[in-house]
N, CA, C and O atoms as a CHARMM CRD file, in Angstrom:
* protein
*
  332
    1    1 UNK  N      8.35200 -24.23200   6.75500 PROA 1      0.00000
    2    1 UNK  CA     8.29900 -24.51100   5.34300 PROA 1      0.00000
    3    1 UNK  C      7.51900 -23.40200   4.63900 PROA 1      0.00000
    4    1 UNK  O      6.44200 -23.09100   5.14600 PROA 1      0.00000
    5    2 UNK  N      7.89000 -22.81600   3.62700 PROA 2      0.00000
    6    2 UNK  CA     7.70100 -21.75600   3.10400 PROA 2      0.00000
    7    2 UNK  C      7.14900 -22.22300   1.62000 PROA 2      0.00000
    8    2 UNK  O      7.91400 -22.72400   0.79600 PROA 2      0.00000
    9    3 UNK  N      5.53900 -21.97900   1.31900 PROA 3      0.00000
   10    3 UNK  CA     4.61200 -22.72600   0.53600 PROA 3      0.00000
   11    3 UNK  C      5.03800 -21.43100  -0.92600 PROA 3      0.00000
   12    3 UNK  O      5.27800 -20.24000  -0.73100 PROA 3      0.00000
   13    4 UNK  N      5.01800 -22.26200  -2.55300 PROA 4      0.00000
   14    4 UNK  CA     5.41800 -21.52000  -3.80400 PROA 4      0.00000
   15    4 UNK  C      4.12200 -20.80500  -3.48000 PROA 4      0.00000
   16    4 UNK  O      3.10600 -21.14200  -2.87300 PROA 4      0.00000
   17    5 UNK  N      4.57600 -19.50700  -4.20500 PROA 5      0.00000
   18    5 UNK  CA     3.48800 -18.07500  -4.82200 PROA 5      0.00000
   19    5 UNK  C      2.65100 -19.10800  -5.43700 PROA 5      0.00000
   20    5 UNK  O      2.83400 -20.24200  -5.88000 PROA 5      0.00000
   21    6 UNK  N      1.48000 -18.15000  -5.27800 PROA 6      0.00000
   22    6 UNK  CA    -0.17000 -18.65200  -5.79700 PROA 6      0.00000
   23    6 UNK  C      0.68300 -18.04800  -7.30700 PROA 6      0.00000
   24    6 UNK  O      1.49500 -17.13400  -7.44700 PROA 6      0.00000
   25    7 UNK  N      0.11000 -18.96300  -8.24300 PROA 7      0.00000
   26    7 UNK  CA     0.35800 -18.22500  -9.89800 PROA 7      0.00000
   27    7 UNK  C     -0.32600 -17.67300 -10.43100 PROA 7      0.00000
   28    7 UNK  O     -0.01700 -17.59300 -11.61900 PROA 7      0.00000
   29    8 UNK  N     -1.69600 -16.90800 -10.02800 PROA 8      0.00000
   30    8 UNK  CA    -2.12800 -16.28900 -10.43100 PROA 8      0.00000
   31    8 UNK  C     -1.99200 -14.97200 -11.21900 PROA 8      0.00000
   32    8 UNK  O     -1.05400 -14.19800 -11.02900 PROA 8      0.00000
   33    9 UNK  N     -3.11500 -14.72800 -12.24100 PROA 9      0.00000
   34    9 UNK  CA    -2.23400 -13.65400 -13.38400 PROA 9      0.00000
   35    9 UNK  C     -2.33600 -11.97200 -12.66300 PROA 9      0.00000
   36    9 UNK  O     -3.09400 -11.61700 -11.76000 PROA 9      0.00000
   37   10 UNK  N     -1.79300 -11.52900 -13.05300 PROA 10     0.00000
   38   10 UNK  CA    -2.04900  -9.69000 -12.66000 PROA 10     0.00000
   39   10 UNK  C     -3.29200  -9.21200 -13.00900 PROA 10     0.00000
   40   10 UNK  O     -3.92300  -9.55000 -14.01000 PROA 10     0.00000
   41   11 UNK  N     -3.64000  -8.40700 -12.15600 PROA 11     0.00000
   42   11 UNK  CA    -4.97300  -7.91900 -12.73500 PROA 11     0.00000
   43   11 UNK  C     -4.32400  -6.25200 -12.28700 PROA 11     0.00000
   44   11 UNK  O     -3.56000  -5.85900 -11.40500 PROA 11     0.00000
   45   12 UNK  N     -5.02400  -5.63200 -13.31300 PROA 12     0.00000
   46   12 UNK  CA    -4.37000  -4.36500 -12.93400 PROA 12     0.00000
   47   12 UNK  C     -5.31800  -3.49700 -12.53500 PROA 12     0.00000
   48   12 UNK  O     -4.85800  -2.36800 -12.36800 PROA 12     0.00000
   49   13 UNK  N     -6.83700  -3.63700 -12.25300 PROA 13     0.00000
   50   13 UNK  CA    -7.68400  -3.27600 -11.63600 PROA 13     0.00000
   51   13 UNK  C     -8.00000  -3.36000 -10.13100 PROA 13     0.00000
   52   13 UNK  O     -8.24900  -2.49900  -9.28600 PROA 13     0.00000
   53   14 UNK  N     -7.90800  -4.62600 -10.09800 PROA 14     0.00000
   54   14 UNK  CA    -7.96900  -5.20500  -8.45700 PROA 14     0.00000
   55   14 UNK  C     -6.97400  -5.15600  -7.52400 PROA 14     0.00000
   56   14 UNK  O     -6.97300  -5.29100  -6.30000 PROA 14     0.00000
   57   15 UNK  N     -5.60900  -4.80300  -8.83200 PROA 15     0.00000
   58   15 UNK  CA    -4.41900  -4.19000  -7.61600 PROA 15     0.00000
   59   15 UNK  C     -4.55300  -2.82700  -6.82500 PROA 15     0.00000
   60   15 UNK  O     -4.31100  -2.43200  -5.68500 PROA 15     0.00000
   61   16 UNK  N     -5.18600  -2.17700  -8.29400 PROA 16     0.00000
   62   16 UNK  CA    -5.49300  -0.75900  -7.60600 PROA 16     0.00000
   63   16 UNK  C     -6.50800  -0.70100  -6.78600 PROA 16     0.00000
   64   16 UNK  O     -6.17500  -0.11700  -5.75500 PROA 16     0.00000
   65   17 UNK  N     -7.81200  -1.11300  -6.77800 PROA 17     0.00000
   66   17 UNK  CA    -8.06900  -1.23100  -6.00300 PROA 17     0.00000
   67   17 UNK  C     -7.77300  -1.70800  -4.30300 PROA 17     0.00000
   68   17 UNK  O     -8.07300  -1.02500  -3.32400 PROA 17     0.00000
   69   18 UNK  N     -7.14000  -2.99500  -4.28600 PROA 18     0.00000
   70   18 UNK  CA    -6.30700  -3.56000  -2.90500 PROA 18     0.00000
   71   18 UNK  C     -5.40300  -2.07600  -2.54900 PROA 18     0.00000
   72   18 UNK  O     -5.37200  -1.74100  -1.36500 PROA 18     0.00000
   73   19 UNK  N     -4.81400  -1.36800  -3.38000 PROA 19     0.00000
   74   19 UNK  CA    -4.33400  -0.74700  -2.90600 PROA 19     0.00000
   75   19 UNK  C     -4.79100   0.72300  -2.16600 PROA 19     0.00000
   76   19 UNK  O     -4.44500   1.14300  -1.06200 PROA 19     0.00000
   77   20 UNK  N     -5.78900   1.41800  -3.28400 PROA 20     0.00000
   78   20 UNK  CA    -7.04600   2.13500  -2.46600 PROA 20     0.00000
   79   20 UNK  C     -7.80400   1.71100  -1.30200 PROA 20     0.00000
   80   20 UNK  O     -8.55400   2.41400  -0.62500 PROA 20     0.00000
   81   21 UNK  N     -7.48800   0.31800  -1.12300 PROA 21     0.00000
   82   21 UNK  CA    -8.25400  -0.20100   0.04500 PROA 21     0.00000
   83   21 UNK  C     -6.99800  -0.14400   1.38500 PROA 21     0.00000
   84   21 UNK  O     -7.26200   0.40100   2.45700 PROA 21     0.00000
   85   22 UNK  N     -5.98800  -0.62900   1.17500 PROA 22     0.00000
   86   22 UNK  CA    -5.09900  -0.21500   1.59200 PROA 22     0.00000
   87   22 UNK  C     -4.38200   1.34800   2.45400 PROA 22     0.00000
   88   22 UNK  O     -3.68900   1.39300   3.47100 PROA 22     0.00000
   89   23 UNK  N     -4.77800   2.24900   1.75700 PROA 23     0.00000
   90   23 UNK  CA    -5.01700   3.60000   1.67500 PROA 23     0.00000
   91   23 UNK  C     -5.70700   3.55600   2.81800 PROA 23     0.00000
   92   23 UNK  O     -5.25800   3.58100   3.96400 PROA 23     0.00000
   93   24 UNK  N     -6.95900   3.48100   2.41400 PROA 24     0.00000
   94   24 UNK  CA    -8.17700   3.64300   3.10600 PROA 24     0.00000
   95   24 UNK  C     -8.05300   3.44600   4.80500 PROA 24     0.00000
   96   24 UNK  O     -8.31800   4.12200   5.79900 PROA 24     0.00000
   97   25 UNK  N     -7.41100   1.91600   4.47300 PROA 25     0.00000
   98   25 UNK  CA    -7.16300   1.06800   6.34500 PROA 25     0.00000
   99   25 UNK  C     -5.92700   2.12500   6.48200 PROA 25     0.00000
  100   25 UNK  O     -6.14100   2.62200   7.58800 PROA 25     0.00000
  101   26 UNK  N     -5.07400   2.57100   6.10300 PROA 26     0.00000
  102   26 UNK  CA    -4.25900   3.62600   6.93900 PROA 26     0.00000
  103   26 UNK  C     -4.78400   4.88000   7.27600 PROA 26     0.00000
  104   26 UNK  O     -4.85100   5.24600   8.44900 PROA 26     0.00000
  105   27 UNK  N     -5.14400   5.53400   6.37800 PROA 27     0.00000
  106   27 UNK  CA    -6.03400   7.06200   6.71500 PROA 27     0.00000
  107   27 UNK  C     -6.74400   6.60400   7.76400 PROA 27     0.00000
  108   27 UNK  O     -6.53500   7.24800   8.79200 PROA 27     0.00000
  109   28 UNK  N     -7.59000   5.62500   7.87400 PROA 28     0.00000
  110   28 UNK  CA    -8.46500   5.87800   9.14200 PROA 28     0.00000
  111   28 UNK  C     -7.68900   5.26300  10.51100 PROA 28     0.00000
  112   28 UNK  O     -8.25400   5.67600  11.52400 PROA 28     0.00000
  113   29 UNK  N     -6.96400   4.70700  10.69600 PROA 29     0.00000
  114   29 UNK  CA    -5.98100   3.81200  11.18900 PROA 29     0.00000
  115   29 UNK  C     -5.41300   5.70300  11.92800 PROA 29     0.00000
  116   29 UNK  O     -5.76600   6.11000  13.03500 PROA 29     0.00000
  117   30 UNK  N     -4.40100   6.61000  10.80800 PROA 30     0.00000
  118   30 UNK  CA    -4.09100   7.97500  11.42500 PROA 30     0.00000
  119   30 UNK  C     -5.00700   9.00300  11.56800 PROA 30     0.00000
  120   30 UNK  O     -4.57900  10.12700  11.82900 PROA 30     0.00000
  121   31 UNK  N     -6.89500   8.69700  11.36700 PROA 31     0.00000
  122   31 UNK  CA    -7.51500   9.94800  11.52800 PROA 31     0.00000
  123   31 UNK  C     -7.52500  10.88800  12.58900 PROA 31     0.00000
  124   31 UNK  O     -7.61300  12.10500  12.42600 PROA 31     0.00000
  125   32 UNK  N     -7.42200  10.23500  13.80900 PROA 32     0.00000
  126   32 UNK  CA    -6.90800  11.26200  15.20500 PROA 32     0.00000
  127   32 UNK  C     -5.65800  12.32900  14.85700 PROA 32     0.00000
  128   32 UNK  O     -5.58500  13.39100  15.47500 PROA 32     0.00000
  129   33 UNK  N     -4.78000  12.00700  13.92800 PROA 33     0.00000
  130   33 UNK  CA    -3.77000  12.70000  13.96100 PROA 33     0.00000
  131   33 UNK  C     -3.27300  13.13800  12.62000 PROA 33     0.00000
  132   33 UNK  O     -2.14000  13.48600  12.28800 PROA 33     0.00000
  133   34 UNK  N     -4.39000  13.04100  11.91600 PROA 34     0.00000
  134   34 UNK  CA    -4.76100  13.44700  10.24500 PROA 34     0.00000
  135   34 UNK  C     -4.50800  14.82600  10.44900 PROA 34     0.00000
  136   34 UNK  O     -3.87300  15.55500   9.68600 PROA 34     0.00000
  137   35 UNK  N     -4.99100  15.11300  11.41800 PROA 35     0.00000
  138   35 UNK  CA    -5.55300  16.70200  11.14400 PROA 35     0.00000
  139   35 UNK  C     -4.17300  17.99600  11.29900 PROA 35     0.00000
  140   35 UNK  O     -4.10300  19.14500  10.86200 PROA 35     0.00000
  141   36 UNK  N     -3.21200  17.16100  12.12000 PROA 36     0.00000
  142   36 UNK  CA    -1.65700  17.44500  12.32100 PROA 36     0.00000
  143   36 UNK  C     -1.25400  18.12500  11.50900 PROA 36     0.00000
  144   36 UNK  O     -2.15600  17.92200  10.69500 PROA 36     0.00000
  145   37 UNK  N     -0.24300  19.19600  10.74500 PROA 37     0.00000
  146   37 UNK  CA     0.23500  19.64600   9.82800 PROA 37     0.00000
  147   37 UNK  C      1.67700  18.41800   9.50400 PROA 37     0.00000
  148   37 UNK  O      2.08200  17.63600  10.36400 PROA 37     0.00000
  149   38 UNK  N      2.09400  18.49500   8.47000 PROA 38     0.00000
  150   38 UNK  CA     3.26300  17.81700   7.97400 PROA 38     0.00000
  151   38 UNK  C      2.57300  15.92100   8.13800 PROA 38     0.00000
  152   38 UNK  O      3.30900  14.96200   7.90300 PROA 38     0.00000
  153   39 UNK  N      1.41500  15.79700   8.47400 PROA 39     0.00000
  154   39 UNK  CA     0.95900  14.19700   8.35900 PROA 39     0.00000
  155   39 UNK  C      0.16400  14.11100   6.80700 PROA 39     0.00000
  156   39 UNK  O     -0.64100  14.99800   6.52000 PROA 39     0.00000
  157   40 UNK  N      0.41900  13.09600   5.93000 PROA 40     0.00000
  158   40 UNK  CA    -0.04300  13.07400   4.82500 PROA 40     0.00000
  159   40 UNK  C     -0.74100  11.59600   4.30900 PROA 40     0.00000
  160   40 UNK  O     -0.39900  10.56100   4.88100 PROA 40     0.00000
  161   41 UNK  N     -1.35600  11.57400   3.62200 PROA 41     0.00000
  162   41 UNK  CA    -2.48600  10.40500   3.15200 PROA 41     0.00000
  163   41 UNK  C     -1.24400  10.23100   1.12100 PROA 41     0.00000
  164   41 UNK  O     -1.02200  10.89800   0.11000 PROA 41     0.00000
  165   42 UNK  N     -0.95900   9.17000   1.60400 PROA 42     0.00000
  166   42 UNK  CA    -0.11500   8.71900   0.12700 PROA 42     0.00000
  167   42 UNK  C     -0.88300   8.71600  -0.80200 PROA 42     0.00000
  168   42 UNK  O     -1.88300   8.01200  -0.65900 PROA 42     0.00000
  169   43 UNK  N     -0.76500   9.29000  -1.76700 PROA 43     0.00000
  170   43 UNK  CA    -1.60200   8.64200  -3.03800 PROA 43     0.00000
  171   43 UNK  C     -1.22500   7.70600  -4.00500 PROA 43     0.00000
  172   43 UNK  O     -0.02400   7.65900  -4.27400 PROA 43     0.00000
  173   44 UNK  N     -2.06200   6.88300  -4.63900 PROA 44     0.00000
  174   44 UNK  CA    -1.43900   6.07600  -5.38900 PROA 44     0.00000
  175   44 UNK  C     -2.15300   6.00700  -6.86900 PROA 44     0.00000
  176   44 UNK  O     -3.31600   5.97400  -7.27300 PROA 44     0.00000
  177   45 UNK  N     -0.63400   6.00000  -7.56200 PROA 45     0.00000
  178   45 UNK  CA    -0.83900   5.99500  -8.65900 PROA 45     0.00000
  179   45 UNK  C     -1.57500   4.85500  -9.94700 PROA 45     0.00000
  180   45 UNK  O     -0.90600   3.82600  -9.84800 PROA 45     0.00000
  181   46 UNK  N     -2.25600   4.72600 -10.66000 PROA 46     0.00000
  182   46 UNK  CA    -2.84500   3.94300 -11.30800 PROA 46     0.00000
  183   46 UNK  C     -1.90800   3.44600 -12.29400 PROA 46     0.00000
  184   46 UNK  O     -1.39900   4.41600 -12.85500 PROA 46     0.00000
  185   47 UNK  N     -1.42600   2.26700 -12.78100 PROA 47     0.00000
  186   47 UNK  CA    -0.56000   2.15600 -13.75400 PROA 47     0.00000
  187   47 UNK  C     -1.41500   2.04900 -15.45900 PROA 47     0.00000
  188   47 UNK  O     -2.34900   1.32000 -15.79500 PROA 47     0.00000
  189   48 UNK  N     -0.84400   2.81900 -16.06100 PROA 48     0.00000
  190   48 UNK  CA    -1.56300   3.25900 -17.32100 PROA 48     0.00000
  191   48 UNK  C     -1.41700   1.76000 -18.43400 PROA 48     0.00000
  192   48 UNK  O     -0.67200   0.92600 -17.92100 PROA 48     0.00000
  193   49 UNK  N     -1.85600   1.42400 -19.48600 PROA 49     0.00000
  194   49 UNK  CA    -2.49800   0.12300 -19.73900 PROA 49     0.00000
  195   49 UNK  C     -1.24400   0.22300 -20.98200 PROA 49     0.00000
  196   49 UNK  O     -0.92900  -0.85000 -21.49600 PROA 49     0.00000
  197   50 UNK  N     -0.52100   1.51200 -21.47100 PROA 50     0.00000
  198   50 UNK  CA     0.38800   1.95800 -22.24200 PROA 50     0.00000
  199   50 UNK  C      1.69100   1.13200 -21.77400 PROA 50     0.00000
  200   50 UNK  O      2.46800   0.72800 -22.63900 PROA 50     0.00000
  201   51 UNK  N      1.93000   0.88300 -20.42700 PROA 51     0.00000
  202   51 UNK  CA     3.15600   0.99800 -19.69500 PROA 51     0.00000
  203   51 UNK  C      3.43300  -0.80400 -20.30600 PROA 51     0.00000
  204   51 UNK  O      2.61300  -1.40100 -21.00200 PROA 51     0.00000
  205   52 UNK  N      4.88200  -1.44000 -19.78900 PROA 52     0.00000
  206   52 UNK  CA     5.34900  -2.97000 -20.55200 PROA 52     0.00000
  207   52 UNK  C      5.01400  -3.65800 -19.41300 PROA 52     0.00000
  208   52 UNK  O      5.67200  -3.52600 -18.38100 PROA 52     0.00000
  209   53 UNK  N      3.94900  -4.46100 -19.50300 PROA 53     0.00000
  210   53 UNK  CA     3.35200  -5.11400 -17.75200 PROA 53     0.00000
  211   53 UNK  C      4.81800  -6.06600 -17.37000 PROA 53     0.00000
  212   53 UNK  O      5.73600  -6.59000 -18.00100 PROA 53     0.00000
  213   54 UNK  N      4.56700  -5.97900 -16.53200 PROA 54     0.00000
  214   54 UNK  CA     5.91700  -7.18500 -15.96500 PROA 54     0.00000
  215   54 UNK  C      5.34400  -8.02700 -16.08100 PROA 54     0.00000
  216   54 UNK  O      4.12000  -8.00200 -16.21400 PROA 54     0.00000
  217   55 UNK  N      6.27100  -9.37500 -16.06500 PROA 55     0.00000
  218   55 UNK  CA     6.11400 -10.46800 -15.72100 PROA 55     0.00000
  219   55 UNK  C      5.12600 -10.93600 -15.55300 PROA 55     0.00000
  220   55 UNK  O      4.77000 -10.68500 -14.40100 PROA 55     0.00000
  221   56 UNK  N      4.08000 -11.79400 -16.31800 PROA 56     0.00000
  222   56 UNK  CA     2.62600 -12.09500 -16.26100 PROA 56     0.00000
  223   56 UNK  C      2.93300 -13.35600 -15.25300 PROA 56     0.00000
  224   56 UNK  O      2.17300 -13.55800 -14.30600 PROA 56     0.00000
  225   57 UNK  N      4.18300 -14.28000 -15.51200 PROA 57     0.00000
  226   57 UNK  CA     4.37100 -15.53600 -14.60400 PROA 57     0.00000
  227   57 UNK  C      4.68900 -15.30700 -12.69600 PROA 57     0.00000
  228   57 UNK  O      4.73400 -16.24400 -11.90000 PROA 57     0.00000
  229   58 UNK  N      4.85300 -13.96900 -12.37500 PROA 58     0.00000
  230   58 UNK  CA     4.83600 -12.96200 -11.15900 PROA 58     0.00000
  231   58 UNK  C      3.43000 -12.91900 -10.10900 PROA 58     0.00000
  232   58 UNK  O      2.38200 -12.31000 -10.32800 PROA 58     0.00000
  233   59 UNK  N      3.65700 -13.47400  -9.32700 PROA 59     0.00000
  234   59 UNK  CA     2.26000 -13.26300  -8.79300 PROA 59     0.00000
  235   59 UNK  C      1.82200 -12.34700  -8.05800 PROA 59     0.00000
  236   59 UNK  O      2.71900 -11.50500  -8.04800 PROA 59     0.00000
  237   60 UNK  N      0.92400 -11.96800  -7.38700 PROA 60     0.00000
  238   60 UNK  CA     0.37000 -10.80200  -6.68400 PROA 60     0.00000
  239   60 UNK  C      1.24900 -11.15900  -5.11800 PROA 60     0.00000
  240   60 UNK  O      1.90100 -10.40500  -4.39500 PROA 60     0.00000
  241   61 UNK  N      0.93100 -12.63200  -4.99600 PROA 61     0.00000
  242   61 UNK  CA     1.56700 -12.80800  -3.65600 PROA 61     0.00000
  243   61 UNK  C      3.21300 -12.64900  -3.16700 PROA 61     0.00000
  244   61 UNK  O      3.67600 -12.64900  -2.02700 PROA 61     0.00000
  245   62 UNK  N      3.92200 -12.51200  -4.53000 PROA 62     0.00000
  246   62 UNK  CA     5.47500 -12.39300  -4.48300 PROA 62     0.00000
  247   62 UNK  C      5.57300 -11.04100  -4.30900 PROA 62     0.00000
  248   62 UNK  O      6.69300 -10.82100  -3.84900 PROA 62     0.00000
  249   63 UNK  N      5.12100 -10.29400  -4.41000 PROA 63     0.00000
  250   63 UNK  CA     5.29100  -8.78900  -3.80700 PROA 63     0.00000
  251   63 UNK  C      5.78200  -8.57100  -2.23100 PROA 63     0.00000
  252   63 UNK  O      5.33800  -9.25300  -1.30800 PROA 63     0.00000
  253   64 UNK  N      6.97600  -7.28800  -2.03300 PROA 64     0.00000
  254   64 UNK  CA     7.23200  -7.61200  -0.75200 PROA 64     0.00000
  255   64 UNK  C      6.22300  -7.30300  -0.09500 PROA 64     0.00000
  256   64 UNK  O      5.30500  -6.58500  -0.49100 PROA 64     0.00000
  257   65 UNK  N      6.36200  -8.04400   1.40000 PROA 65     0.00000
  258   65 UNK  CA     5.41600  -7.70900   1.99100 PROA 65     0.00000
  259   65 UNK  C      5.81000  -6.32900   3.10500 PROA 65     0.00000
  260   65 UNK  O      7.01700  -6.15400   3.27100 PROA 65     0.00000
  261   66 UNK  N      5.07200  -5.59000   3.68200 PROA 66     0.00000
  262   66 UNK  CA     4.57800  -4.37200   4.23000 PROA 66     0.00000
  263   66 UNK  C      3.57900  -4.69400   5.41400 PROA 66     0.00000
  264   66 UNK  O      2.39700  -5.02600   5.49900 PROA 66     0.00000
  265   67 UNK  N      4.80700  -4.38800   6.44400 PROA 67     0.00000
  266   67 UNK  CA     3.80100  -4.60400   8.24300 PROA 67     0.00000
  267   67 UNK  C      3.36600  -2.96900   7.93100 PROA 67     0.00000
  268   67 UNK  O      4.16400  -2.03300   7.96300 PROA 67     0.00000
  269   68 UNK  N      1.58000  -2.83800   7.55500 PROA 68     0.00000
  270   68 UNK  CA     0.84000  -1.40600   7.51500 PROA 68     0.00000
  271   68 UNK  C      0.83300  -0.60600   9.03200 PROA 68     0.00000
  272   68 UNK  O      0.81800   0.59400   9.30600 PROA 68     0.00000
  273   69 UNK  N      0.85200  -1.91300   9.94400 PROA 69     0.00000
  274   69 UNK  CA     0.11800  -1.32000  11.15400 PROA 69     0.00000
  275   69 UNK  C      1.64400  -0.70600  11.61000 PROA 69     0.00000
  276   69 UNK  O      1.67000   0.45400  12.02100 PROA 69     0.00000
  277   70 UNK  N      2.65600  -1.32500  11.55400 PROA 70     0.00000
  278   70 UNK  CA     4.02400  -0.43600  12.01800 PROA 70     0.00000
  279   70 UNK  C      4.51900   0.27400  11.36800 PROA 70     0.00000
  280   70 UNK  O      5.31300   1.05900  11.88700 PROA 70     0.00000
  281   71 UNK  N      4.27400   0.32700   9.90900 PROA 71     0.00000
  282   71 UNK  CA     4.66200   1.37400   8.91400 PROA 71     0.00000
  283   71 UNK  C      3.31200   2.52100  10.16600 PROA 71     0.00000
  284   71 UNK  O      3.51000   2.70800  11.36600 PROA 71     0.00000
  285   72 UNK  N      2.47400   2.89300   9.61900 PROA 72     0.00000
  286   72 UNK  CA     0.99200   3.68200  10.20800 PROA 72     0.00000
  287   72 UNK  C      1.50600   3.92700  11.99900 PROA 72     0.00000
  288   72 UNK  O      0.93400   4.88700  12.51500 PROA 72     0.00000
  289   73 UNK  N      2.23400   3.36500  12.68300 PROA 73     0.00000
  290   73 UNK  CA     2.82300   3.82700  13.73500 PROA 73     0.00000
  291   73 UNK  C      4.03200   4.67900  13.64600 PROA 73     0.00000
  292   73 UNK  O      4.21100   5.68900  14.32600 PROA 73     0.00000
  293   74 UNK  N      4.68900   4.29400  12.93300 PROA 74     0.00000
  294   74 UNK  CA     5.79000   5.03400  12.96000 PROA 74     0.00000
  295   74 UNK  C      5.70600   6.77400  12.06900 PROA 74     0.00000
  296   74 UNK  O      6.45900   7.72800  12.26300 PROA 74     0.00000
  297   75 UNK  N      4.55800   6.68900  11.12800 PROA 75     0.00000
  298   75 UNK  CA     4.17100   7.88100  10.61900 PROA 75     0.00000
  299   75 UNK  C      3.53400   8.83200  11.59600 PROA 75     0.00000
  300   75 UNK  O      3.73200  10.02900  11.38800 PROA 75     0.00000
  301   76 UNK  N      2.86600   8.51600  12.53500 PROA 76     0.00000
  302   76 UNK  CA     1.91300   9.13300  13.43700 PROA 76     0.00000
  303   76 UNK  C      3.08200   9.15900  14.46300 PROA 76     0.00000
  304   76 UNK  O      2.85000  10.02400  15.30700 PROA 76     0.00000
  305   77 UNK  N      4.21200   8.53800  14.67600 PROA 77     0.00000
  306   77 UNK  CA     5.51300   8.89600  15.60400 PROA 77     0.00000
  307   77 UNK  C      6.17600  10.24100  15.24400 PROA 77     0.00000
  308   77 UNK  O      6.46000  11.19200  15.97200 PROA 77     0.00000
  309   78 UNK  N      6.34300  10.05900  13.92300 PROA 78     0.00000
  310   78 UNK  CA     7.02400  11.13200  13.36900 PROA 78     0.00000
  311   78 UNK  C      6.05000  12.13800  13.24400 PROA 78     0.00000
  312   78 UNK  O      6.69300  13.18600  13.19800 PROA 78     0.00000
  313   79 UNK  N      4.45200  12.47800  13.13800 PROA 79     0.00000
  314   79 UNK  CA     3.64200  13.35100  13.10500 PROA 79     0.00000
  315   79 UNK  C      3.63900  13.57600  14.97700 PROA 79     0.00000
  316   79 UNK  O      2.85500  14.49300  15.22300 PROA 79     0.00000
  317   80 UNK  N      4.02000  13.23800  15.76800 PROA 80     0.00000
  318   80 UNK  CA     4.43700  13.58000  16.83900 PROA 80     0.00000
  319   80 UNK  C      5.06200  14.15600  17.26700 PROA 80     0.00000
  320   80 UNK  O      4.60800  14.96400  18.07600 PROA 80     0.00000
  321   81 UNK  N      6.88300  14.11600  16.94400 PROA 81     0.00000
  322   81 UNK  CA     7.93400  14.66600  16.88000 PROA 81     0.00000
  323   81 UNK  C      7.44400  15.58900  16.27700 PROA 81     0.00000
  324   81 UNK  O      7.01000  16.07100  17.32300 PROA 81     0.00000
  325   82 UNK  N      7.06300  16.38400  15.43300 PROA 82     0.00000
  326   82 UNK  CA     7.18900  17.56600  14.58500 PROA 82     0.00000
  327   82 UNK  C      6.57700  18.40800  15.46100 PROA 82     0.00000
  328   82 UNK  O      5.56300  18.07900  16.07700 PROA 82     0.00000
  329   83 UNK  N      7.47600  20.20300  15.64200 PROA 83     0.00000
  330   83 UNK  CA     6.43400  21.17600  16.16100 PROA 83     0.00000
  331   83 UNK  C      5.25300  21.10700  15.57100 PROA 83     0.00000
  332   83 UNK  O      4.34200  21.85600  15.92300 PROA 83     0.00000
């Protein structure tokens, strides 16, 4: 049984943040193999306060979700493969 999204409102601070935090648990997650040429640290963009917010009735939790630790394997696979 599959429980409704929390309804909570957007915050557009604490996303960016979760997501700098996010960041963070991958960079160190690939630091052994940071140092690799062609391996890269994503950056993420801040959404500007100008932009038409979506959907305020949208929750944080309806976002797809993202396995980090097999995404973060498969980058350090491919920073493998490369001369």
């Amino acid at each position: 049984m599959v429980s409704p999204p929390a309804q909570e409102p957007w915050d557009e601070d604490e996303i960016a943040k979760e997501a700098a935090h996010e960041q963070a648990l991958l960079a160190s997650y690939m630091a052994p193999t940071a140092a690799g040429p062609g391996v890269t640290v994503l950056q993420t963009k801040k959404r500007s306060k100008t932009e038409v917010p979506m959907a305020r009735s949208r929750s944080k939790r309806s976002r797809k979700e993202v396995d980090y630790v097999a995404l973060a394997k498969e980058l350090v696979e491919q920073g493998q493969q490369q001369p």
